[in-house]
PDB file with SEQRES, HELIX, SHEET and CRYST1 records, atoms N, CA, C and O in Angstrom:
SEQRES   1 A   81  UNK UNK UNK UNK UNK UNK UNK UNK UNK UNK UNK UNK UNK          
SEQRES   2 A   81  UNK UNK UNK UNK UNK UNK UNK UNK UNK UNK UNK UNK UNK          
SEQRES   3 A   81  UNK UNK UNK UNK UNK UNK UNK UNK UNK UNK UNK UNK UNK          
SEQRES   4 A   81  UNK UNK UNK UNK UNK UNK UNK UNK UNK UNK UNK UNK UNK          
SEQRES   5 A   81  UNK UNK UNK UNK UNK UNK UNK UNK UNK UNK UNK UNK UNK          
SEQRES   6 A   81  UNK UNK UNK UNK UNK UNK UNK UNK UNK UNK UNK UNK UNK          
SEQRES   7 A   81  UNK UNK UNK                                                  
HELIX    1 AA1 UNK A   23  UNK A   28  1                                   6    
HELIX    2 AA2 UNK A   29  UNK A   33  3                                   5    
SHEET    1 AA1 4 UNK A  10  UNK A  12  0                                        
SHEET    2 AA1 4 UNK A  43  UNK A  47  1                                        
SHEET    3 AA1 4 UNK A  54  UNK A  58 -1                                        
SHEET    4 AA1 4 UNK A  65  UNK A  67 -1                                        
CRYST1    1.000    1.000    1.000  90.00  90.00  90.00 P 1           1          
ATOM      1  N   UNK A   1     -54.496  31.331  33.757  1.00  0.00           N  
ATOM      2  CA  UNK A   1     -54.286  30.180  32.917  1.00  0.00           C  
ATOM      3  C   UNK A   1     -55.631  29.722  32.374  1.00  0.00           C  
ATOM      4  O   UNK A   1     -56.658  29.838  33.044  1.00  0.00           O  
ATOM      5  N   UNK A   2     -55.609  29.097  30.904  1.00  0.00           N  
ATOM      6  CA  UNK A   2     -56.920  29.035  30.773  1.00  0.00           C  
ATOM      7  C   UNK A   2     -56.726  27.235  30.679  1.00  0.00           C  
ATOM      8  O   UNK A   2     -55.665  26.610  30.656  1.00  0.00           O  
ATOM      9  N   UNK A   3     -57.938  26.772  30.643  1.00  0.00           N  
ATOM     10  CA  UNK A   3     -58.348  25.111  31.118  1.00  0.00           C  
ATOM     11  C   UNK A   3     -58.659  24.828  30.131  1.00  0.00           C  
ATOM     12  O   UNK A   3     -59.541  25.585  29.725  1.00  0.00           O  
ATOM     13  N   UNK A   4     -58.254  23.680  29.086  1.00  0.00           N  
ATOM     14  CA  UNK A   4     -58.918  23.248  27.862  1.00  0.00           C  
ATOM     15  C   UNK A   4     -59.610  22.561  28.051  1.00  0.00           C  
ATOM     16  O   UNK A   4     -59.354  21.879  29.043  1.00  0.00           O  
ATOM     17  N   UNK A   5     -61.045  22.194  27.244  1.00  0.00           N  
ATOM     18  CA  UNK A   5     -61.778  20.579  27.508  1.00  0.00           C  
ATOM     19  C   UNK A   5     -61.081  19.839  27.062  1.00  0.00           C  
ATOM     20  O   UNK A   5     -60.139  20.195  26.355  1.00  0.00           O  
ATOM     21  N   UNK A   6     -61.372  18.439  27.379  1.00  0.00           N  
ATOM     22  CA  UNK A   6     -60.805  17.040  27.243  1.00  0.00           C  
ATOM     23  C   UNK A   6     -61.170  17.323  25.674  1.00  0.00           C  
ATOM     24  O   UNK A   6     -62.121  17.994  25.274  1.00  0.00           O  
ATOM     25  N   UNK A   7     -60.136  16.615  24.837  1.00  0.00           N  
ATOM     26  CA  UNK A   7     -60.054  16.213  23.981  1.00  0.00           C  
ATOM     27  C   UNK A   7     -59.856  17.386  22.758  1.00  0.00           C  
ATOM     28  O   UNK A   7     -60.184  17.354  21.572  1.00  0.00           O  
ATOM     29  N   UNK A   8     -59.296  18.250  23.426  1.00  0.00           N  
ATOM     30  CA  UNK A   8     -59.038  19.345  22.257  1.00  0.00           C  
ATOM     31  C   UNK A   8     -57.226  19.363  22.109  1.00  0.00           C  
ATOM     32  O   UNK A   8     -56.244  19.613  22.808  1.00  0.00           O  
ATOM     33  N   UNK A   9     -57.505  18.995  20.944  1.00  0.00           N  
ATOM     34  CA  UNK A   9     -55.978  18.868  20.153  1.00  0.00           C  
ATOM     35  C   UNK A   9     -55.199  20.427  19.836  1.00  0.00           C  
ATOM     36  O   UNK A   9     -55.966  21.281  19.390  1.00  0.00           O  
ATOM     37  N   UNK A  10     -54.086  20.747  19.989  1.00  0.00           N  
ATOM     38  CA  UNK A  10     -53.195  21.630  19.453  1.00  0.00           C  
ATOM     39  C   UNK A  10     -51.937  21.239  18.535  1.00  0.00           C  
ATOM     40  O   UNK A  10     -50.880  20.611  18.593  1.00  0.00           O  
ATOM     41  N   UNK A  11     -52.804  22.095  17.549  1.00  0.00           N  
ATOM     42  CA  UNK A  11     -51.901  21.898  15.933  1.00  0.00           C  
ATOM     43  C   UNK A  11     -51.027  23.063  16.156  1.00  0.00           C  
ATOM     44  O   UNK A  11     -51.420  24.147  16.588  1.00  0.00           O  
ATOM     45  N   UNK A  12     -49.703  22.743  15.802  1.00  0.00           N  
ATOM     46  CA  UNK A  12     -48.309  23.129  15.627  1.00  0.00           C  
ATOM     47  C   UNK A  12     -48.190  23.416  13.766  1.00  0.00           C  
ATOM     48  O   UNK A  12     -47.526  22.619  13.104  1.00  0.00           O  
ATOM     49  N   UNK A  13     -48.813  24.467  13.158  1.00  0.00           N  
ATOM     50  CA  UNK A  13     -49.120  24.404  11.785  1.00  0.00           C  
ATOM     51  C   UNK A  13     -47.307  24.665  11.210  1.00  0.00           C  
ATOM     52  O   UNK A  13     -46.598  25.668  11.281  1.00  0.00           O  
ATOM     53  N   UNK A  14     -47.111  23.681  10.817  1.00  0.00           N  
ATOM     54  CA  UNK A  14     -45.557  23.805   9.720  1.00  0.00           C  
ATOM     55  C   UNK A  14     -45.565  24.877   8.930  1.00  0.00           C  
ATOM     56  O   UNK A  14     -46.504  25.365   8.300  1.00  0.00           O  
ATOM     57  N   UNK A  15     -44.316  25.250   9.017  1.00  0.00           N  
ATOM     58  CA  UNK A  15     -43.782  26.473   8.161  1.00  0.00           C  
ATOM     59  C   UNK A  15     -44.016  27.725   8.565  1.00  0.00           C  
ATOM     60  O   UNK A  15     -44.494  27.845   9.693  1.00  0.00           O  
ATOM     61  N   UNK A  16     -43.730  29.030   7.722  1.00  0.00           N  
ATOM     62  CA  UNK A  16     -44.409  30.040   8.587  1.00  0.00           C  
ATOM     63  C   UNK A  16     -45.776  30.938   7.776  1.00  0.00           C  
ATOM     64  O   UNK A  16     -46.403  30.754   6.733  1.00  0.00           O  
ATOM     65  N   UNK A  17     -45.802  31.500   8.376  1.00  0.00           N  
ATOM     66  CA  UNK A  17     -47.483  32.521   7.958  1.00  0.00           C  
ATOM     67  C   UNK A  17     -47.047  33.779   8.455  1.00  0.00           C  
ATOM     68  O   UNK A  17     -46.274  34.195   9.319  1.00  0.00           O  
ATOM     69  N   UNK A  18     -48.040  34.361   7.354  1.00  0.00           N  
ATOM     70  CA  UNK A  18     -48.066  35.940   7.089  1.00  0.00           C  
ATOM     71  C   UNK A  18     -49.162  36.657   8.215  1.00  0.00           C  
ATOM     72  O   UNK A  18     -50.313  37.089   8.156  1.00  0.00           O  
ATOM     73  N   UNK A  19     -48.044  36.511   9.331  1.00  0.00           N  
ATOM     74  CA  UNK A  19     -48.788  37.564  10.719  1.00  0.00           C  
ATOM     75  C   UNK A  19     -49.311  38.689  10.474  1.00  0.00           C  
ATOM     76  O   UNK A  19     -49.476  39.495  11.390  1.00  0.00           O  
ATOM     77  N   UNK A  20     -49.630  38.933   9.354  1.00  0.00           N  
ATOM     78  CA  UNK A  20     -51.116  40.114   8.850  1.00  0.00           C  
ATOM     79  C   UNK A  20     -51.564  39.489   9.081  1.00  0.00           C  
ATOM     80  O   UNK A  20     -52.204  40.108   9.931  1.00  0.00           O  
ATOM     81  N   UNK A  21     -52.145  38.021   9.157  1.00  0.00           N  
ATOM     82  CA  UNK A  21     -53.303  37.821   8.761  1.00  0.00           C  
ATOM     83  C   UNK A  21     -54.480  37.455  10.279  1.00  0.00           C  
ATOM     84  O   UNK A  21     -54.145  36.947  11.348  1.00  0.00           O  
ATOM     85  N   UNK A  22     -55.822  37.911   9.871  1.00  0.00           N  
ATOM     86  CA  UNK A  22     -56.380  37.907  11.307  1.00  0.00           C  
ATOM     87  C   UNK A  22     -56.974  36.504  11.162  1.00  0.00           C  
ATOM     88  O   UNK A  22     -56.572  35.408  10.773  1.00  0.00           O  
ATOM     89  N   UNK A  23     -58.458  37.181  11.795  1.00  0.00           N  
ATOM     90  CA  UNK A  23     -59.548  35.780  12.356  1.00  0.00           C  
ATOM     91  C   UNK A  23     -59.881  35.104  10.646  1.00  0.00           C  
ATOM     92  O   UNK A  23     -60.142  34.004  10.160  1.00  0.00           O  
ATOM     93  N   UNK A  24     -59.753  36.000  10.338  1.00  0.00           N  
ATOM     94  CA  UNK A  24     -60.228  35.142   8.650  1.00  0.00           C  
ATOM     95  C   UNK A  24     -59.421  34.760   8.144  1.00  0.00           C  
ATOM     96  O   UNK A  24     -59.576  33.598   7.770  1.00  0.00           O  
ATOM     97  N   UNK A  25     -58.151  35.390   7.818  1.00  0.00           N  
ATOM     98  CA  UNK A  25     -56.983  34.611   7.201  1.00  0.00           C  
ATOM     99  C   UNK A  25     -56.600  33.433   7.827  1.00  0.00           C  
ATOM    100  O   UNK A  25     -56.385  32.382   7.223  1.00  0.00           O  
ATOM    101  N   UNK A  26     -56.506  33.599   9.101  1.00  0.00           N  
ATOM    102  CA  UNK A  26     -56.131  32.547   9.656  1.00  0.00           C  
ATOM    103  C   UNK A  26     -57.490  31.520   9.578  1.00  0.00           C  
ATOM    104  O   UNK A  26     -57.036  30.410   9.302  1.00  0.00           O  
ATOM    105  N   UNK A  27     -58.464  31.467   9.665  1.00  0.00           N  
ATOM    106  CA  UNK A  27     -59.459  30.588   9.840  1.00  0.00           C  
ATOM    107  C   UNK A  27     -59.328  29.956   8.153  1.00  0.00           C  
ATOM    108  O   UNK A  27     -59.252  28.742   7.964  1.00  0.00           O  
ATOM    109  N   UNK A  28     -59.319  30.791   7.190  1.00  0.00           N  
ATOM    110  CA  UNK A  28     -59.229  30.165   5.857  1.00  0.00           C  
ATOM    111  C   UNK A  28     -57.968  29.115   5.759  1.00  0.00           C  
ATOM    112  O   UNK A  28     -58.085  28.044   5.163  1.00  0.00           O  
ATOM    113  N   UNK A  29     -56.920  29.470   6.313  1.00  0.00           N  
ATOM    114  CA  UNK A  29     -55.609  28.723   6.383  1.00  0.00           C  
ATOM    115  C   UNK A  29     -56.295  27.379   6.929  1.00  0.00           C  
ATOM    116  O   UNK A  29     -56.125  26.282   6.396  1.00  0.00           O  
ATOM    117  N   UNK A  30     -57.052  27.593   8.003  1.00  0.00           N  
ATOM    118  CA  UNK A  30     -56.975  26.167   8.622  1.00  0.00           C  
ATOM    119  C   UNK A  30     -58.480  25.114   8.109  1.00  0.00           C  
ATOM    120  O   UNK A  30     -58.735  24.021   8.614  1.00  0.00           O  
ATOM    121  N   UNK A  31     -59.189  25.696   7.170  1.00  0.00           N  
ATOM    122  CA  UNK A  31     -59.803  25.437   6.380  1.00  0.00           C  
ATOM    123  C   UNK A  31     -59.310  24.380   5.013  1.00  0.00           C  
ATOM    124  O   UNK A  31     -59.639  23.240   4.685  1.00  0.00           O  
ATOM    125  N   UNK A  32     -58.301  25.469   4.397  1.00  0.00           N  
ATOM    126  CA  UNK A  32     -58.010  24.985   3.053  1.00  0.00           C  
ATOM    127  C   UNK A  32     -56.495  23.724   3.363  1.00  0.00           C  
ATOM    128  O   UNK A  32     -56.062  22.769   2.718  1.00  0.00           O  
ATOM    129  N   UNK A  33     -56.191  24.224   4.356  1.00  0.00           N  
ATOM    130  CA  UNK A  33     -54.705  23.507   4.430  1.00  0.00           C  
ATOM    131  C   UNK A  33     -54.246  22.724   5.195  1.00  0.00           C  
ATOM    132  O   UNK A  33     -53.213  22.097   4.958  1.00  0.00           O  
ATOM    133  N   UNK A  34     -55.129  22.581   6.573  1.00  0.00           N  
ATOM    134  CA  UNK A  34     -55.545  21.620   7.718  1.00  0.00           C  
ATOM    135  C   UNK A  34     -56.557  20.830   7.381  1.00  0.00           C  
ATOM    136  O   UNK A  34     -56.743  19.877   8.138  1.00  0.00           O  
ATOM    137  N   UNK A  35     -57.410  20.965   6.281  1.00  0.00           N  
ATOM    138  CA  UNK A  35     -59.187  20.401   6.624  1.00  0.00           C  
ATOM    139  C   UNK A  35     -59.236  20.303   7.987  1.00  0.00           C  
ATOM    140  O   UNK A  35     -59.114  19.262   8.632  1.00  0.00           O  
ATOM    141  N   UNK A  36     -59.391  21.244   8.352  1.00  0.00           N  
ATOM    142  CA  UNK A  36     -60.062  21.535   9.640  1.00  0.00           C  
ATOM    143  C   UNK A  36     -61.049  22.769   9.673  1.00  0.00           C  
ATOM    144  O   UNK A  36     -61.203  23.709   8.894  1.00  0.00           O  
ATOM    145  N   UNK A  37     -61.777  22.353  11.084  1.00  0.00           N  
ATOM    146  CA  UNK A  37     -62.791  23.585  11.170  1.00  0.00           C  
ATOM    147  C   UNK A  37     -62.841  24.693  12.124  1.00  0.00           C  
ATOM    148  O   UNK A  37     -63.654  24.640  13.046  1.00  0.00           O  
ATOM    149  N   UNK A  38     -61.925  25.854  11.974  1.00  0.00           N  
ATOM    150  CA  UNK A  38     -61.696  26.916  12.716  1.00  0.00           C  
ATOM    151  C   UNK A  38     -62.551  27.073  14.108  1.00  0.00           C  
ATOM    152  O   UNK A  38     -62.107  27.794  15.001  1.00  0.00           O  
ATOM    153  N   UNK A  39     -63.469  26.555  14.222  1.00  0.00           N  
ATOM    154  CA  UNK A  39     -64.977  26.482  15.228  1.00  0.00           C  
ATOM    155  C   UNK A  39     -64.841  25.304  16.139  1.00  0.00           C  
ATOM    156  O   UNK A  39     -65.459  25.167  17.195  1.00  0.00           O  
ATOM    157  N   UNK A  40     -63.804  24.303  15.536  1.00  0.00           N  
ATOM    158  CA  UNK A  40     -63.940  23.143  16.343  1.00  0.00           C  
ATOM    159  C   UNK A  40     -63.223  22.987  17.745  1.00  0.00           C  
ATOM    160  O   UNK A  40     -63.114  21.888  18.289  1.00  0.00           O  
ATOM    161  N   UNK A  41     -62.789  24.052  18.241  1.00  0.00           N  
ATOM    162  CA  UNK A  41     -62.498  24.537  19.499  1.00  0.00           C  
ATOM    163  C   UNK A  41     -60.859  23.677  19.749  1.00  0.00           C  
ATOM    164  O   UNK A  41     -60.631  23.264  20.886  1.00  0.00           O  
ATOM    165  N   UNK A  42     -60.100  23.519  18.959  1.00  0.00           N  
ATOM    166  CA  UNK A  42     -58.965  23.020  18.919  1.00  0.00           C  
ATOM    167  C   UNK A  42     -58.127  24.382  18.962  1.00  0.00           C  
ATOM    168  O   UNK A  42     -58.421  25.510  18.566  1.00  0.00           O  
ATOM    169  N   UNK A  43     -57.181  23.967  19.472  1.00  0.00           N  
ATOM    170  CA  UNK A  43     -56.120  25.413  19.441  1.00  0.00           C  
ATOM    171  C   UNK A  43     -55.163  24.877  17.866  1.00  0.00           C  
ATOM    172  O   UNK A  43     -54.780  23.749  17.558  1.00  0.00           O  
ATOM    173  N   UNK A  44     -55.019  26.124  17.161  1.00  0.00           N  
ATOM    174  CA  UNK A  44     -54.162  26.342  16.027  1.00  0.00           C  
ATOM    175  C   UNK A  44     -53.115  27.479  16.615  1.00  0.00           C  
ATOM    176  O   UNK A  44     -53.301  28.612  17.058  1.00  0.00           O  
ATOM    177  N   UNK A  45     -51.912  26.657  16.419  1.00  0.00           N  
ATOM    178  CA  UNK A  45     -50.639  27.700  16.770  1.00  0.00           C  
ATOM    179  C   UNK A  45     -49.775  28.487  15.055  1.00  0.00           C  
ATOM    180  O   UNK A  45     -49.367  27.677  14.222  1.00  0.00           O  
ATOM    181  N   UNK A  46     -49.660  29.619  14.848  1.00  0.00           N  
ATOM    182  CA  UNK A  46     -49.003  29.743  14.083  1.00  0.00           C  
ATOM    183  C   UNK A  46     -47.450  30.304  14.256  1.00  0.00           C  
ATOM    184  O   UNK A  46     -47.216  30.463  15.454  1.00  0.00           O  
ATOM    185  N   UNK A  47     -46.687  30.538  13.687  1.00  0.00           N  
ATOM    186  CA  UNK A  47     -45.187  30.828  13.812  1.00  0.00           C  
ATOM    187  C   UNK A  47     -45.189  31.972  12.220  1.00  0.00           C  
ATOM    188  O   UNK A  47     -45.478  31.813  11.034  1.00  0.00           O  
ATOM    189  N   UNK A  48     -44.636  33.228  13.171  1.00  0.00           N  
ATOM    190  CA  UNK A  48     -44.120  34.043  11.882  1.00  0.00           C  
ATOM    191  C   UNK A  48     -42.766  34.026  11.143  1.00  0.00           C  
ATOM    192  O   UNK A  48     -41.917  33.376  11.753  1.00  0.00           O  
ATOM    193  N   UNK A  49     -42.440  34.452  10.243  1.00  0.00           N  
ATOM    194  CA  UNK A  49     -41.193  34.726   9.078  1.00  0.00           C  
ATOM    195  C   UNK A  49     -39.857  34.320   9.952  1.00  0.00           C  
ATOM    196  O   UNK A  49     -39.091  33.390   9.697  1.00  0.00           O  
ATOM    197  N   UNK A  50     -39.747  35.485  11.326  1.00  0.00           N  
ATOM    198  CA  UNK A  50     -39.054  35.533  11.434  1.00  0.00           C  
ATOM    199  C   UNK A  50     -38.880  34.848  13.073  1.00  0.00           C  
ATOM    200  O   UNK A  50     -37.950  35.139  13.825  1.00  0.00           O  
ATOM    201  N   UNK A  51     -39.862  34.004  13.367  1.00  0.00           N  
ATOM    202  CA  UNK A  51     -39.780  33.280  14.726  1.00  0.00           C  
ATOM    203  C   UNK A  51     -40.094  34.099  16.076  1.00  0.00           C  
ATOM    204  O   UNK A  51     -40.108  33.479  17.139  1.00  0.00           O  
ATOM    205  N   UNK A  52     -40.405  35.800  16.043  1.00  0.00           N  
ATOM    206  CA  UNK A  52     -40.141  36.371  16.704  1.00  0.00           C  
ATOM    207  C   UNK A  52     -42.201  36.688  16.908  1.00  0.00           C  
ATOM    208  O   UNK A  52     -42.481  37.728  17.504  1.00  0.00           O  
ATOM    209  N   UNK A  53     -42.942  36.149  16.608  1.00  0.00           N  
ATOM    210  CA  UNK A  53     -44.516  36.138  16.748  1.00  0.00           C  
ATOM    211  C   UNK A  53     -45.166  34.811  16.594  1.00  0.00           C  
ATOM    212  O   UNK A  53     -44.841  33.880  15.857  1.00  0.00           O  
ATOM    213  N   UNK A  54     -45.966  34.891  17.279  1.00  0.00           N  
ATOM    214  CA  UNK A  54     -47.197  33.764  17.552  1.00  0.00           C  
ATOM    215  C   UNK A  54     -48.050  33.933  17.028  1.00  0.00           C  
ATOM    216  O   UNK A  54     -48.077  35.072  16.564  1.00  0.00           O  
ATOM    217  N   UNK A  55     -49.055  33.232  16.767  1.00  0.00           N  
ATOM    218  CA  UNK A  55     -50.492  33.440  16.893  1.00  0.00           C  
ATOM    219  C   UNK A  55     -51.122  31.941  17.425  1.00  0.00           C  
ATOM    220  O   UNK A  55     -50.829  30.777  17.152  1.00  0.00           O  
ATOM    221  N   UNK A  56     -51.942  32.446  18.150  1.00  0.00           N  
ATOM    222  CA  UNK A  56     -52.912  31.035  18.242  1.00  0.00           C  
ATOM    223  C   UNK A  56     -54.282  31.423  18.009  1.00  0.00           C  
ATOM    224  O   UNK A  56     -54.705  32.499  18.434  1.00  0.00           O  
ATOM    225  N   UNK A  57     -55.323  30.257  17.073  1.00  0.00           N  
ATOM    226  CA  UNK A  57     -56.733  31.115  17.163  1.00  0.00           C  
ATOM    227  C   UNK A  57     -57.162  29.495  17.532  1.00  0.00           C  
ATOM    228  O   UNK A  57     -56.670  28.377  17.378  1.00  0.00           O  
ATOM    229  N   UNK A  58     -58.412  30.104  18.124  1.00  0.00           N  
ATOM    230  CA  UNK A  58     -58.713  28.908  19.346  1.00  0.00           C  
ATOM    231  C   UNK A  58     -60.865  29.694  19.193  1.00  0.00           C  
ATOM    232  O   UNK A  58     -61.323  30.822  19.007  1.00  0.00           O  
ATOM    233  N   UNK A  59     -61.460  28.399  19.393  1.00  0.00           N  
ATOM    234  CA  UNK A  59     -62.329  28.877  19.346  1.00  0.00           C  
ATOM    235  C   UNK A  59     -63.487  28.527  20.842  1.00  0.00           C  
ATOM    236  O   UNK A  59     -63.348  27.505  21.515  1.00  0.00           O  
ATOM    237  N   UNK A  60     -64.039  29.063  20.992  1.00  0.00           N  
ATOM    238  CA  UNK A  60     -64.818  28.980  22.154  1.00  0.00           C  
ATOM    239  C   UNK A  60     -66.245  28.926  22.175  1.00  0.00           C  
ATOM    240  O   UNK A  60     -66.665  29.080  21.028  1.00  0.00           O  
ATOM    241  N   UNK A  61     -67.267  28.752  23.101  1.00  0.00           N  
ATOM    242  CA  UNK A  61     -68.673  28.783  22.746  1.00  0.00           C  
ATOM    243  C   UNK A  61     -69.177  30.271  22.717  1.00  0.00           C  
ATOM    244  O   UNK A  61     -70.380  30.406  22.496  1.00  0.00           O  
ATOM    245  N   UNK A  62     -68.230  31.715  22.960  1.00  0.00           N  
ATOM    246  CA  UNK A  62     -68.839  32.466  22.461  1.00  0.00           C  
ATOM    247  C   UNK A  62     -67.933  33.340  21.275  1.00  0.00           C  
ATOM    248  O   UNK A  62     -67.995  34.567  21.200  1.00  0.00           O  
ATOM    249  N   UNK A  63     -67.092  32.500  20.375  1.00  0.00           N  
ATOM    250  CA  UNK A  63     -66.678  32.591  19.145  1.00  0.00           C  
ATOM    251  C   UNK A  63     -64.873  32.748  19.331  1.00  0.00           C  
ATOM    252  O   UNK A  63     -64.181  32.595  20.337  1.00  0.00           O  
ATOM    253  N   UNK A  64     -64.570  33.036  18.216  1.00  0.00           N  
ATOM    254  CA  UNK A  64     -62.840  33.217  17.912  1.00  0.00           C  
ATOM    255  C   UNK A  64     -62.553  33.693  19.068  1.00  0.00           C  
ATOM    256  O   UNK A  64     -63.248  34.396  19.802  1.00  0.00           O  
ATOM    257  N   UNK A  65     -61.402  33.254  19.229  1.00  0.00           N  
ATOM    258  CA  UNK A  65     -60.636  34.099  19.766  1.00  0.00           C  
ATOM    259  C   UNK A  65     -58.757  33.770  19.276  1.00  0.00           C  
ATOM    260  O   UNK A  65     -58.253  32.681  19.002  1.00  0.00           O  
ATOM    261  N   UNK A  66     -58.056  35.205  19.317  1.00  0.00           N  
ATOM    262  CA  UNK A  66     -56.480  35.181  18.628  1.00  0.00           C  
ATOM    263  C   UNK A  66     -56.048  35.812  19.454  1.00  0.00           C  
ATOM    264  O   UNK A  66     -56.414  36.884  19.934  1.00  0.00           O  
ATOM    265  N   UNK A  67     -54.818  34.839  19.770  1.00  0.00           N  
ATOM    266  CA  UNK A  67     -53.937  35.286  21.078  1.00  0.00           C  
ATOM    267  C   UNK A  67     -52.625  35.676  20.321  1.00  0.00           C  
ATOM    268  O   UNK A  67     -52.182  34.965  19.419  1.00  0.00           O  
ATOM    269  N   UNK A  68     -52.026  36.827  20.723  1.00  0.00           N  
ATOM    270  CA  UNK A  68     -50.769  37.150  19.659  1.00  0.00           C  
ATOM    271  C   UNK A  68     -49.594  37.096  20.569  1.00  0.00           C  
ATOM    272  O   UNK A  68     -49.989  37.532  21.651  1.00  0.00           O  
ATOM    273  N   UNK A  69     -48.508  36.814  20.638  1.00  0.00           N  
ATOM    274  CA  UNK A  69     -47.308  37.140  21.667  1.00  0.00           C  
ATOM    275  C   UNK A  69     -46.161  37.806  20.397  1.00  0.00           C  
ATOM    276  O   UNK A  69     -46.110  37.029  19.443  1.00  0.00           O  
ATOM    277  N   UNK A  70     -45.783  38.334  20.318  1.00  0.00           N  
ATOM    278  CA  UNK A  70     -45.000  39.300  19.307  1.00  0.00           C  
ATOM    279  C   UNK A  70     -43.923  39.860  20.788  1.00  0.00           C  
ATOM    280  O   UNK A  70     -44.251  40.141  21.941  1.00  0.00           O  
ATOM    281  N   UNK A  71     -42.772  39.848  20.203  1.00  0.00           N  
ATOM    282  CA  UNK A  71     -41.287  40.618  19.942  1.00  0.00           C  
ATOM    283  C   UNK A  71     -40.523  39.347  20.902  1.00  0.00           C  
ATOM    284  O   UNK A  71     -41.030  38.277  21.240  1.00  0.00           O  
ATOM    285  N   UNK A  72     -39.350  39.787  21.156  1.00  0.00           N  
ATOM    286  CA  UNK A  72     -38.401  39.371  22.087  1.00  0.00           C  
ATOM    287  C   UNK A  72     -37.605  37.912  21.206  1.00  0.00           C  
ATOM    288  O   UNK A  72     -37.688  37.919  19.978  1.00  0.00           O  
ATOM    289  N   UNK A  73     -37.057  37.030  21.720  1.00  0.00           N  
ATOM    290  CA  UNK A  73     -36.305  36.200  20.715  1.00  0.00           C  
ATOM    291  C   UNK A  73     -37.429  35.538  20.312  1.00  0.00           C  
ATOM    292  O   UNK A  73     -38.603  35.520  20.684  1.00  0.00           O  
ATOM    293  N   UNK A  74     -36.644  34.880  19.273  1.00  0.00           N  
ATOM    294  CA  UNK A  74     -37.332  33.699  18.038  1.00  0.00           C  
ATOM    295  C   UNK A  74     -38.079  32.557  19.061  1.00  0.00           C  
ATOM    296  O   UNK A  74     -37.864  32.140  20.200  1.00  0.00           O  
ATOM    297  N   UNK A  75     -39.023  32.311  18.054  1.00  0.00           N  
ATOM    298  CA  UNK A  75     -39.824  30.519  18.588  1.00  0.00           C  
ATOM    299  C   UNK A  75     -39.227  30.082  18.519  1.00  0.00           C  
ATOM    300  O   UNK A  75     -38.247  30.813  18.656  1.00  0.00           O  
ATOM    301  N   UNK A  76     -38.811  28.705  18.285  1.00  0.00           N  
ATOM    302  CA  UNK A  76     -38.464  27.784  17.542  1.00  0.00           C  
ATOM    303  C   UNK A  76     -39.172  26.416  17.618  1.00  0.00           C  
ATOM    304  O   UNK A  76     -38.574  25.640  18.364  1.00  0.00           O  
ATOM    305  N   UNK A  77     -40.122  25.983  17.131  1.00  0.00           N  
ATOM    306  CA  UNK A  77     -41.114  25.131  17.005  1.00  0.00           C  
ATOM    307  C   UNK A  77     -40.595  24.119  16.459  1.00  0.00           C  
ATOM    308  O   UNK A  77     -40.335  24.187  15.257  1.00  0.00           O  
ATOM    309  N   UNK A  78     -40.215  22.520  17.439  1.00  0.00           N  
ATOM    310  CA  UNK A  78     -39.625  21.809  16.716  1.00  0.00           C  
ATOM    311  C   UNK A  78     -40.501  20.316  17.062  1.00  0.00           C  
ATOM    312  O   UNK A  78     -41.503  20.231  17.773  1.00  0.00           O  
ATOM    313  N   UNK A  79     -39.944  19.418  16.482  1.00  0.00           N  
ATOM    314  CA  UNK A  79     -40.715  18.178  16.662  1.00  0.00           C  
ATOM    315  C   UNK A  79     -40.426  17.055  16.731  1.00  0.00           C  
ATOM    316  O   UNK A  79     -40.681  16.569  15.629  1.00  0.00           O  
ATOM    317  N   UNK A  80     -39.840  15.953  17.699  1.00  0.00           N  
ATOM    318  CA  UNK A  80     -38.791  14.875  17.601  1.00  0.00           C  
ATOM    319  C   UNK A  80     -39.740  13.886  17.298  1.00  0.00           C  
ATOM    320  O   UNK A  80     -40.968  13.818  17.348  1.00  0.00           O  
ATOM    321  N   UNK A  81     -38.398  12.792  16.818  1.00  0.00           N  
ATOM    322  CA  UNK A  81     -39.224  11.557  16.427  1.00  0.00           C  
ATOM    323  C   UNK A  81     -39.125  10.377  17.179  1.00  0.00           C  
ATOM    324  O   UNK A  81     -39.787   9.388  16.865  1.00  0.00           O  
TER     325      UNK A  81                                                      
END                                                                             
């Protein structure tokens, strides 16, 4: 299990994304469309097309890192009010 520091937020990014995409696609995503800063050691979760892949890119003091979980049933990433 890994231990987050205090105060690191995890974004649940809406909609889905094109699971081609790696450390750069994804870091540009959370650049242009989060204003956020891929480096700022926050976990970014993504959700693919078809619910059935993850990604999270998460950054650390010795750089990116992308965690993938792919196959088996759908996510479903939801959010109450």
């Amino acid at each position: 299990m890994i231990s987050l520091p205090s105060g690191t937020r995890i974004w649940l990014v809406a909609g889905v994304t094109d699971m081609r995409k790696s450390f750069n696609g994804l870091g540009e995503q959370v650049q242009h469309v989060l204003n956020d800063n891929p480096f700022s050691g926050h976990l970014f979760i993504f959700r693919g097309r078809r619910g059935d892949t993850v990604k999270i890119l998460w950054a650390d003091a010795d750089g990116l890192c992308l965690f993938t979980k792919r196959g088996g049933r759908p996510v479903y990433l939801a959010c109450g009010t």
